[in-house]
C-alpha positions in Angstrom: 0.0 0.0 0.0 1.5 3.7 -1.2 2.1 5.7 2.0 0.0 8.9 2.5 2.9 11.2 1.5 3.5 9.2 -1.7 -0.1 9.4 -2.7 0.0 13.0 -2.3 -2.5 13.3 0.9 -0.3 15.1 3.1 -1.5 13.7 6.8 -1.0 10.1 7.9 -3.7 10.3 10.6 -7.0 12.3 10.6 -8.5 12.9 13.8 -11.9 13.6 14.1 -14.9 14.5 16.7 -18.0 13.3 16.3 -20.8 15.2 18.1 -21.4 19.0 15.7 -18.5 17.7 13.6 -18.3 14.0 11.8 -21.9 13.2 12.7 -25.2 15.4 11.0 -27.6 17.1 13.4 -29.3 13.9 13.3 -26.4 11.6 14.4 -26.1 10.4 10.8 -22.4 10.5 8.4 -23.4 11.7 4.9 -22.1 9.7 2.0 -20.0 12.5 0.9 -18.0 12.8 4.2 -18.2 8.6 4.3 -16.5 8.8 0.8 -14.4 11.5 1.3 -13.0 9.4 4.4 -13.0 6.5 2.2 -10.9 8.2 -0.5 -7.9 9.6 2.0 -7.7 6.1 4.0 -7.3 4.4 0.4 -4.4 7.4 -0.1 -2.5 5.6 2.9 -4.6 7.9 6.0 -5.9 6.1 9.4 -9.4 8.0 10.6 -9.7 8.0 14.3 -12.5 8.9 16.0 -11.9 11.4 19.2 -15.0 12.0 21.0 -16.3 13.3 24.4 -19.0 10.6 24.4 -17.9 7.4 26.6 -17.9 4.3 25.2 -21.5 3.3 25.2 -22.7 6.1 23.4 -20.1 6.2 20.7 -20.6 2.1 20.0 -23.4 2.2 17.8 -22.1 4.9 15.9 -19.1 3.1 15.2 -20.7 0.4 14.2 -22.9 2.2 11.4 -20.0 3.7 9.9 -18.5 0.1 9.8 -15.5 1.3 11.5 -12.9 -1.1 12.6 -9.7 1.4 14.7 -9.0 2.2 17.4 -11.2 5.3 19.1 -10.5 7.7 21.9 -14.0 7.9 23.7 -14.7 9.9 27.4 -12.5 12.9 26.4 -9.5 11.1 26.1 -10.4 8.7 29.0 -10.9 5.7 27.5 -8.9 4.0 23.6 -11.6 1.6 22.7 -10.8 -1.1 19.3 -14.0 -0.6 17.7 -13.0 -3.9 15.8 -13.1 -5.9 19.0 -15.0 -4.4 20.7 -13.1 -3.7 23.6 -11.4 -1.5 25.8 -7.7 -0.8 25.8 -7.1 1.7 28.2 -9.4 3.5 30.6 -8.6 6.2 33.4 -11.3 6.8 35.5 -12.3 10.1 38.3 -10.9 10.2 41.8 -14.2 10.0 43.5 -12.8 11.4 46.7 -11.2 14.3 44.7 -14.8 14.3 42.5 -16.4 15.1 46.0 -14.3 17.7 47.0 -14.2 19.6 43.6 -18.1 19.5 43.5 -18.1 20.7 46.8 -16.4 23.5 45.9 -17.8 24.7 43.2 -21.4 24.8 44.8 -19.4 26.5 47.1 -19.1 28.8 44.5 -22.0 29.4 42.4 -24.9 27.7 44.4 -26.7 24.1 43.8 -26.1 22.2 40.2 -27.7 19.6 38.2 -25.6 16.6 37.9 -25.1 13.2 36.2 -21.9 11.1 35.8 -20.7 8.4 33.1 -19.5 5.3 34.7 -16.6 3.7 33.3 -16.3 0.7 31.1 -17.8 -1.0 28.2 -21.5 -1.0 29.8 -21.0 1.9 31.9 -24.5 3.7 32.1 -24.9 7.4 32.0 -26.8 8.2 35.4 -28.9 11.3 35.5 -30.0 13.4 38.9 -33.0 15.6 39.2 -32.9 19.0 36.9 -30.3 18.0 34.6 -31.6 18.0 31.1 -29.9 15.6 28.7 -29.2 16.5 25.3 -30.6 14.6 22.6 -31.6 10.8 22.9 -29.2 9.0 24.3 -29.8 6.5 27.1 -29.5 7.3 30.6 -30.3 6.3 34.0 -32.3 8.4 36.3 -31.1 8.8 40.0 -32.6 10.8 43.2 -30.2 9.8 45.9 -26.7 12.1 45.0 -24.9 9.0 47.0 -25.7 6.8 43.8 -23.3 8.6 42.1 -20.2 7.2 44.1 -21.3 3.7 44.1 -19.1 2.6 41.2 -16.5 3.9 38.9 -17.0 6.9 36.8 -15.2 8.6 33.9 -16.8 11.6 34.5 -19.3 13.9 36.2 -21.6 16.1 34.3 -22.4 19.6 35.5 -25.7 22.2 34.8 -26.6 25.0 36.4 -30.5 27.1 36.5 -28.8 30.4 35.7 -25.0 30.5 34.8 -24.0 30.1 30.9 -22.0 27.5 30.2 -18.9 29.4 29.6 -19.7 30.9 32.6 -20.0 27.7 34.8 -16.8 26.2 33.0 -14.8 28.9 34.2 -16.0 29.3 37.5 -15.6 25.4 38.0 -11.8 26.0 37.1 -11.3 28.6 39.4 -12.5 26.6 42.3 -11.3 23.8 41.8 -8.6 23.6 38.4 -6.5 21.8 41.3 -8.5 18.7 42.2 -10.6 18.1 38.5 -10.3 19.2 34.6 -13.0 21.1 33.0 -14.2 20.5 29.3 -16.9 22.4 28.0 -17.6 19.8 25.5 -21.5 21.0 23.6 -24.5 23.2 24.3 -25.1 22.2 27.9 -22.1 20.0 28.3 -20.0 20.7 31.2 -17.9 18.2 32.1 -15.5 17.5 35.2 -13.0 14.6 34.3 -9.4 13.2 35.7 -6.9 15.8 36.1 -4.6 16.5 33.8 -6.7 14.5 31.1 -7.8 15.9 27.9 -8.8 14.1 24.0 -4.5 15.1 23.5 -3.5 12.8 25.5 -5.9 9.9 24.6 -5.3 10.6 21.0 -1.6 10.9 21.8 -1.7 7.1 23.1 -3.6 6.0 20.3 -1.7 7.9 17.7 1.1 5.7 19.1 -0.4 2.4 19.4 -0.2 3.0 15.3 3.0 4.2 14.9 1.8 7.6 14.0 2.6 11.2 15.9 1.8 14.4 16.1 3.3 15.6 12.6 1.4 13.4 11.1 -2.2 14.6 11.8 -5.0 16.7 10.8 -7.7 17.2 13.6 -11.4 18.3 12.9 -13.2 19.8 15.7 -15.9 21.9 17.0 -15.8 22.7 21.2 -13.6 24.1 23.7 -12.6 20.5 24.5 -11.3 20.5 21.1 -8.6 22.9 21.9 -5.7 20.7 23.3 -6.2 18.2 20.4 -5.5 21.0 18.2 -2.7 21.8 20.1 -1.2 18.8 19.5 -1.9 18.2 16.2 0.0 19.4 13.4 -3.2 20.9 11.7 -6.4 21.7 13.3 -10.2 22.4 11.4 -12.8 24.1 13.1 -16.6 23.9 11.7 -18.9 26.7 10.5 -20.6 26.2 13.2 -17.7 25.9 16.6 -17.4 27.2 19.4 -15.4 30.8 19.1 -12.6 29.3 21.5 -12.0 27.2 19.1 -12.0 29.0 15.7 -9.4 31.4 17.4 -6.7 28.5 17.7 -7.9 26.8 14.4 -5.3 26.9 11.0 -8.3 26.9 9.4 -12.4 27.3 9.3 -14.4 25.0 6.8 -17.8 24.5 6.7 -20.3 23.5 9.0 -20.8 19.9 10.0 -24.5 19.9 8.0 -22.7 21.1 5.0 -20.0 18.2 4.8 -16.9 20.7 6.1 -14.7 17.6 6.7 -15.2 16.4 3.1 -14.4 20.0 1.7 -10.8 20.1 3.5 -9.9 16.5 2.6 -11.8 16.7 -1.5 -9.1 19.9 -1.2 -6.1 17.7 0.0 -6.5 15.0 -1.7 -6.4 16.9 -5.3 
């Protein structure tokens, strides 16, 4: 098989998001993008998938696009082989530290709405009173805030009856940046994960699992979460439609995820 660089694509590893970037408002992949993918992966490319969404919720996605690598899942928590379906590495939230950061932060700003992901292949997204999930995804509705701590999570979900979610991002890093990380990851996603974590240094383990690196890749992205992946990618592409945060760090702004923008760039690169 001709090498990417021989074939004239010029990145060995395309890195995408799904949620507002691979997938349609619907959830769906349009045949353009599918081809598109199809084309640079014939040109010598590997597609990985880099998503906030835990393992779970990223499996039947996966498994529409018939896709067969290696994907970082949780925000870089979790490098699941969608081929065997099965988890290669997972990190999972110090509960104790968890605790503490949640503490302070209602410290903060007042009562939130929460839910947490817990880890592994089957882990079930539980939800508490008030928080409102986005789209249709499967969760598991709690009432007792003790449930949360019963088993191990990936990560705790954050919402609050006033604050924007810029706003409750930053205040969530100012009181407590030293126990937790904060993603903002999509409209109403606030996320508290393991410190130190981020979809870099998930895709950065996967990226070497296949003998790829950082020079290698293009990334395609949409959130604030998006931001480190960008930063350690040799070329980062921001949607029509991202988050500002993002389009300020971006080498360059295609089109929206409804209107194919990861099929423009690589139709472009590929010639």
């Amino acid at each position: 098989m001709s090498t990417s660089a021989e074939s004239g694509f010029p990145y060995r590893l395309i890195a995408t998001d799904l949620d507002g970037t691979l997938l349609r408002s619907d959830e769906s992949v349009s045949q353009r993008t599918r081809d598109a993918l199809a084309a640079a992966t014939a040109a010598g490319a590997a597609h990985i998938v880099v998503t906030g969404r835990a393992a779970p919720w990223t499996r039947h996605i996966l498994d529409d696009l018939g896709y067969n690598g290696l994907a970082v899942c949780a925000q870089g928590a979790q490098v699941y082989d969608a081929g065997e379906h099965r988890l290669l590495t997972s990190v999972t939230l110090d509960r104790q530290l968890a605790g503490v950061a949640l503490a302070k932060i209602e410290a903060e700003v007042g009562p939130l709405y929460l839910a947490a992901s817990r880890d592994g292949l089957e882990g079930e997204v539980l939800v508490g009173p008030g928080y409102a999930v986005t789209g249709k995804l499967p969760s598991t509705p709690f009432t007792d805030a003790s449930d949360l701590w019963t088993a191990p999570l990936n990560k705790i979900y954050i919402q609050h009856p006033t604050l924007t979610d810029d706003e409750l991002a930053e205040a969530s890093r100012q009181a407590a940046g030293g126990f937790v990380g904060v993603a903002m990851a999509g409209a109403g996603i606030v996320e508290l994960l393991p410190l130190g974590l981020s979809k870099a240094t998930g895709l950065s383990l996967a990226a070497r699992r296949l003998g790829m690196k950082a020079a290698d890749t293009i990334a395609f992205g949409d959130m604030p979460n998006d931001v480190p992946m960008f930063a350690w990618s040799s070329y980062g592409v921001a949607m029509a439609n991202a988050h500002e945060e993002l389009k300020t760090v971006a080498n360059e702004v295609t089109t929206s995820n409804e209107e194919d923008g990861i099929a423009v760039v690589l139709e472009r690169l590929l010639g």
